[in-house]
N, C-alpha and C positions, 0 to 999 in steps of 0.2 A: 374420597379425595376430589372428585369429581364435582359431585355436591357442592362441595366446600366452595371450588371457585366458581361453577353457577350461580349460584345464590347472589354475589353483588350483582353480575350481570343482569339475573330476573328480578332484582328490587329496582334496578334503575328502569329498566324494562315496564316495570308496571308503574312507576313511578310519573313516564312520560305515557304511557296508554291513560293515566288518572288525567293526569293534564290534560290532553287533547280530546279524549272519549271517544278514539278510534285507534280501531289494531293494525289496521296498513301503515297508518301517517307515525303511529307509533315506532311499528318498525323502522320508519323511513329516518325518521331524527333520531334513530338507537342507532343508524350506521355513522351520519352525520356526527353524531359524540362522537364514536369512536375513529372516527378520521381526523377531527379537532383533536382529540388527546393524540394519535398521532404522529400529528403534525410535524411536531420538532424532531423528531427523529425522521420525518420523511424528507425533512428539507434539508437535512447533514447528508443524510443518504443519496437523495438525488443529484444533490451539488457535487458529492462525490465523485458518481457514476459520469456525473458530463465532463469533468476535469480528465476524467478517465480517458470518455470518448477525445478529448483535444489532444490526448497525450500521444493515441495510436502513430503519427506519423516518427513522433520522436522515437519511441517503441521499435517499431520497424529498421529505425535508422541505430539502433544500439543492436537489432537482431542479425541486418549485415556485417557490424561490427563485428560482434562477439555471438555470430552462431555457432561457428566451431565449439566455442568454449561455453558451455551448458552453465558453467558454473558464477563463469567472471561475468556471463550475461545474466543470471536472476541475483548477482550482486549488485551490478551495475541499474539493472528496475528497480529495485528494490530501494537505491538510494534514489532513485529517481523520485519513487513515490513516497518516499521522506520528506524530497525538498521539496514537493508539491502540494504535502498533506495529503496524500488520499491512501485511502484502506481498501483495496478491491476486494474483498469481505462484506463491505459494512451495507453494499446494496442486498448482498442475498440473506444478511442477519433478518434485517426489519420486512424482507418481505415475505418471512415465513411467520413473522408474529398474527396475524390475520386471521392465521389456519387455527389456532387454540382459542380466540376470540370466538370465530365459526363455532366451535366444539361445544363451545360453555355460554353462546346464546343458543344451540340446539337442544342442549341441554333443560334449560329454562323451558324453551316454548313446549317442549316435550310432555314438561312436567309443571304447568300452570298451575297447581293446583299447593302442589309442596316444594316447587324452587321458586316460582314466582310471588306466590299470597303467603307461603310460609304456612303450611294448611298441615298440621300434625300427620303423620304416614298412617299413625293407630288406625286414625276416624276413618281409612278408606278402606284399611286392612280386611277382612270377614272380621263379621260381629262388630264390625267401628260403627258409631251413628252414622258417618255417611254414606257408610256403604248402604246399611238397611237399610235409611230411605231412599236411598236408589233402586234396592228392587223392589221396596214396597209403592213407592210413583210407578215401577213398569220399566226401567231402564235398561234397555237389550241396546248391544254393542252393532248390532247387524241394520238397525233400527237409522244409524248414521252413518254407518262404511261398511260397504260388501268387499273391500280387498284385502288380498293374504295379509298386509303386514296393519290391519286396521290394528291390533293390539295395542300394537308398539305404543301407539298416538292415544290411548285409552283415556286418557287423561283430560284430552283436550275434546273428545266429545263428552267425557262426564262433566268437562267445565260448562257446555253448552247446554247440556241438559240440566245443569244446576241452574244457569241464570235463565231459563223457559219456565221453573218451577221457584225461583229466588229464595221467595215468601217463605215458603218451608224449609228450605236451607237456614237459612240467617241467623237463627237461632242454634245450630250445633257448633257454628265455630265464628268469631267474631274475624278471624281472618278471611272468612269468605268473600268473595266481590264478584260482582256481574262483568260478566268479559264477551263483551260481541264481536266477531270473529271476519265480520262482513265489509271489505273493502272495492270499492268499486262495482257489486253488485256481485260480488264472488264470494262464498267461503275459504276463506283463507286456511282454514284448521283442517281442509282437506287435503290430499297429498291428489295431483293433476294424474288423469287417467291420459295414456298412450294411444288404449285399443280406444280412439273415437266413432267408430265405427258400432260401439256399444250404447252408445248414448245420442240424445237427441242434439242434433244439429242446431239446433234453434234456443235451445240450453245455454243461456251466453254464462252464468257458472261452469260449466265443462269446459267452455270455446276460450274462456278468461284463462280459467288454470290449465290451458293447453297450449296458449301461447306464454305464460309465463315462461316456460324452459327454452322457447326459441327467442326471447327477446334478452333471456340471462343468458345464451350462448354467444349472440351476435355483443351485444353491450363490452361481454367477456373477452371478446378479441379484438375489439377497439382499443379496450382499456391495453392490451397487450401491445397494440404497435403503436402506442401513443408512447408507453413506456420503453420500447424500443430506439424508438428516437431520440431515448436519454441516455441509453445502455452504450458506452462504448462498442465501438463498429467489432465485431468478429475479427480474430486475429489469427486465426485456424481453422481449418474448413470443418473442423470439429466442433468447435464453438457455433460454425453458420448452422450445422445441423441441426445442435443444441435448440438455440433460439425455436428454427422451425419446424421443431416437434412443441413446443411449448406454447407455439402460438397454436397451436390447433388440440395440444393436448388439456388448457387450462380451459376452453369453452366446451369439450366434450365433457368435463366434470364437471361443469357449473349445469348440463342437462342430465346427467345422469342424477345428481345430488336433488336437481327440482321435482324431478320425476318421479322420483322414491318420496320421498317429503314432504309434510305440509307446504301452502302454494304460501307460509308467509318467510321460508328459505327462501325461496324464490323471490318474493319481494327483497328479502334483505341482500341477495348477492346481485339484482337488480340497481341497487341504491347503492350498493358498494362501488360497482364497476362505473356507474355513471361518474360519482362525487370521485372515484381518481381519474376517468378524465379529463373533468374539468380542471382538477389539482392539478395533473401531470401538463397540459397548456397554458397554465398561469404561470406555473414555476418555469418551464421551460423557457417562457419569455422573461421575465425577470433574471434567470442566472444564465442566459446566454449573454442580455450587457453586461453584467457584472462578471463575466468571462473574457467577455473580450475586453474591456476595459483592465482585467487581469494581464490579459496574453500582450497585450499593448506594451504596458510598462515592463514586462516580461523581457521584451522584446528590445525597447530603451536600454533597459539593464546591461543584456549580452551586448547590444554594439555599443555603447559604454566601456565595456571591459575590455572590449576587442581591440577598440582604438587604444584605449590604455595599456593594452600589452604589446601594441605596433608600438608609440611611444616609445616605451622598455624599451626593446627589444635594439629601434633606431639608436636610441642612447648608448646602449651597450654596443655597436656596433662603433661608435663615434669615440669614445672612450678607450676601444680598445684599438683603433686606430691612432689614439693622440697616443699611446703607452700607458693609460692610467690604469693601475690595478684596484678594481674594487672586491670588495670582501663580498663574499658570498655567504649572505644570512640565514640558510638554508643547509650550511656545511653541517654535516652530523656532527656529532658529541666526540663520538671515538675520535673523527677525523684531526677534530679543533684539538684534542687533550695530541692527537699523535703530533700535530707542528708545534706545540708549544713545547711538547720534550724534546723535540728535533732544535728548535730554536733555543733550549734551555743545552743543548749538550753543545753546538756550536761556542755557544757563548763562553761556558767552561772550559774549551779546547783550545780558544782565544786567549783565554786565561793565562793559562798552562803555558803555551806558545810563548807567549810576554816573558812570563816567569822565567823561565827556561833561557832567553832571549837577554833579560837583562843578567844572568847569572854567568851567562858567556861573556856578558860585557864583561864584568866584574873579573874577571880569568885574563880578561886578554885575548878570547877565545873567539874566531871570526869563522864562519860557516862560508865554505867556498860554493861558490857556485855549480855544480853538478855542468857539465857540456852536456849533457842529456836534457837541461831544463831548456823550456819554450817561456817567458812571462814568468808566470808563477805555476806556470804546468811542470813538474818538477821530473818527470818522466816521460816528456812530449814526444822524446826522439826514440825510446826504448829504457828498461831499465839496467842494459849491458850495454850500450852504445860506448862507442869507442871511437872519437873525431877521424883518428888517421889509420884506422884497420886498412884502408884501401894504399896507403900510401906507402905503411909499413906494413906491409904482413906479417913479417916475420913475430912482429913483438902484439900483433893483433888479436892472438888465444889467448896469450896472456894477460894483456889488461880488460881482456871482452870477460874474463873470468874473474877478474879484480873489479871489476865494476858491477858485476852481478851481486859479489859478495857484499861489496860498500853497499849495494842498494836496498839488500836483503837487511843488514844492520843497521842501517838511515831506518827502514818503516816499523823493525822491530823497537825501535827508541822513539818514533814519532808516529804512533800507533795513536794514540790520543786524540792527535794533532787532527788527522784524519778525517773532512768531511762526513757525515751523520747523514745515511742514506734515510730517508721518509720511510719505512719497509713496512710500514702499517697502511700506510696510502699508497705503496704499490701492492702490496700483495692482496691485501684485504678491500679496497677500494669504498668507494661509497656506497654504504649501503642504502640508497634508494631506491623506492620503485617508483615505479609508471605514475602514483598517484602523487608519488612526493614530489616529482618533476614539474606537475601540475601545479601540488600546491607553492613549489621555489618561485614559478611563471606570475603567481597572483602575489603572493609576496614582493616584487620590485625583485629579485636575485638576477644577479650576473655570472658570466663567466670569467674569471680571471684571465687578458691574456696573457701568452705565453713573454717566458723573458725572452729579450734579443740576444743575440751572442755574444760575448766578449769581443768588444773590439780588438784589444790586444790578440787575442786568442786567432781571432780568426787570419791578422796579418801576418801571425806567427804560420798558421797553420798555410797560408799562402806562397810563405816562402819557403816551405818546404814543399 
């Protein structure tokens, strides 16, 4: 499996060492592809992460909001990072893509011989022609690496020792090719020695692949607080931790990695960390105007809207001072169907009222007026009122009980008649919430006001 996706990485691999006819500069534009291919994902990603970083104050300010409430607060981010567009995800997606890149070009340099040139596994097997005339030229593994894991890398000194002796290869396998390994006067295909103290001083191969891992660790934490300065700011002091364990922990394995490994890892995480340097200062000036030039009009928008709903707001205030009742376009469904049956049973009751009314005509038949009614308040005074109870006692139990009866018979015959209480819109009320209030606010909604009181009503209700 492994294999499998090596193999394009060591064709294009060799494909640029053909070109150029050196293995450092080779490795150098094998990082340089792979940050062009990339690209476009790095530039969704980073533009991301800085929209991120502009958002922390609003962040913080929906955190006072809704800290208490864990939940109404990662609904309210969450729609935040809706309207913003951003995925706080998508920076740590594309920056683990690298690490399988890393795998599957170590992969390749590992095994030059059969993931890079495509060189059959038989021929090197025992008994394959390449193996025999490897030890028939004299080919000892010890002859080019005295360290424990020289093994591992067996590959890449049998590559060298193949293009020292070419001539004699070239005819076992028409994939074979000459690979020199020598970049800046260093062997590259060697893995850099620690103990310097083993070697000679003045050895600028030892001195070269010994400062390879100090110049991949420093590079390594540039690159990390350049990218920092994209990463939205720490929002938790677990987050600040985060960051700086990471800033010290991604250059200690970029030295651990060179130190174990041929010095041309080391080149290539070298030319990694440089080229997103320079990436992560280019981008960073380019999407910081186009940020603010964002947060700008951002910015036009809300005091836009704002004055637009002072506007509202005045008008409704003026409106419901002249008396006008406007309709509220934001009324729920239930609400609208509860006044239209309310207003459909009035209407009916009117009806009825009439009917009943001209059928009295027809009779002869005239409805006195109650001493209990105020206006058209028909039980303003009480529904046993009784005008001269104080003046006649005597006869005042009696008709106080004769007018209870008349009144109890009046409502049971004009039960109809009867005002239609809204009891959907008192009991049940409107169901909105918090956001619907919002969205009534952007909508242009008002509030109805209130009715004034019955003139009559009230001169009735003054003189008593």
């Amino acid at each position: 499996m492994l294999n499998a996706i090596a193999k394009p990485f060591g064709a294009l691999m060799l494909w640029i060492y053909n070109f150029v006819g050196n293995y450092g500069v080779a490795v150098i534009l094998f990082a340089l592809v792979v940050k062009v291919i990339m690209l476009p994902f790095q530039l969704k990603s980073t533009k991301s992460m800085m929209r991120m970083s502009r958002m922390t104050p609003r962040l913080k300010e929906l955190e006072k909001k809704f800290g208490n409430d864990q939940q109404r607060y990662q609904q309210e981010m969450n729609k935040l990072y809706k309207e913003e567009g951003v995925n706080p995800m998508s920076g740590c997606l594309w920056s683990l893509i690298p690490f399988p890149i890393l795998i599957a070009l170590y992969q390749a340099i590992r095994y030059p011989l059969t993931t890079m040139m495509g060189v059959d596994s038989a021929l090197l097997a025992e008994g394959g022609a390449i193996y025999e005339k490897l030890q028939e030229l004299g080919y000892v593994l010890s002859n080019y690496s005295t360290t424990r894991n020289a093994a591992v890398y067996e590959q890449i000194f049998q590559s060298q020792f193949i293009t020292e002796h070419f001539s004699q290869f070239a005819g076992l396998s028409d994939r074979l090719q000459e690979m020199y390994y020598n970049f800046l006067g260093m062997n590259l295909g060697e893995t850099p020695q620690f103990a310097f103290w083993n070697w000679d001083v003045w050895d600028w191969n030892h001195i070269g692949l010994f400062l390879i891992p100090i110049v991949s660790a420093l590079l390594s934490w540039l690159s990390m607080k350049a990218s920092n300065a994209t990463n939205p700011q720490a929002q938790t002091q677990q987050s600040q931790q985060t960051n700086k364990m990471m800033m010290w922990w991604m250059p200690l394995l970029s030295v651990y990695i060179c130190f174990t490994m041929p010095g041309v890892m080391g080149i290539y995480w070298i030319a990694q960390s440089l080229f997103a340097i320079v990436q992560t200062v280019i981008l960073n000036k380019v999407f910081n105007r186009q940020l603010d030039i964002e947060d700008a009009d951002r910015i036009e928008r809300e005091k836009a809207r704002e004055a637009e709903l002072e506007a509202k707001r005045l008008e409704t205030e003026r409106l419901k001072a002249e008396g006008i009742q406007v309709e509220n376009k934001n009324t729920s469904k239930k609400n609208k169907k509860a006044v239209a049956a309310q207003k459909e049973a009035e209407r009916k009751a009117a009806e009825a009222r009439a009917e009943r009314a001209r059928k009295r005509a027809e009779r002869g038949e005239v409805d006195e007026i109650p001493a209990s009614q105020v206006g058209n308040r028909r039980y303003a005074r009480g529904r046993a009122y009784v005008p001269d109870r104080y003046t006649n006692p005597d006869e005042a139990e009696e008709k106080t009980a004769a007018a209870a009866e008349e009144s109890e018979l009046y409502t049971a015959e004009h039960a109809e008649d009867e005002p239609v209480e809204d009891i959907a819109l008192i009991e049940e009320g409107d169901e909105h919430t918090e956001a619907d209030e919002e969205s009534a606010a952007d909508e242009d909604s008002y509030n109805a006001p209130e009715e004034e009181p019955d003139e009559e009503e009230s001169e009735s209700e003054e003189q008593e």
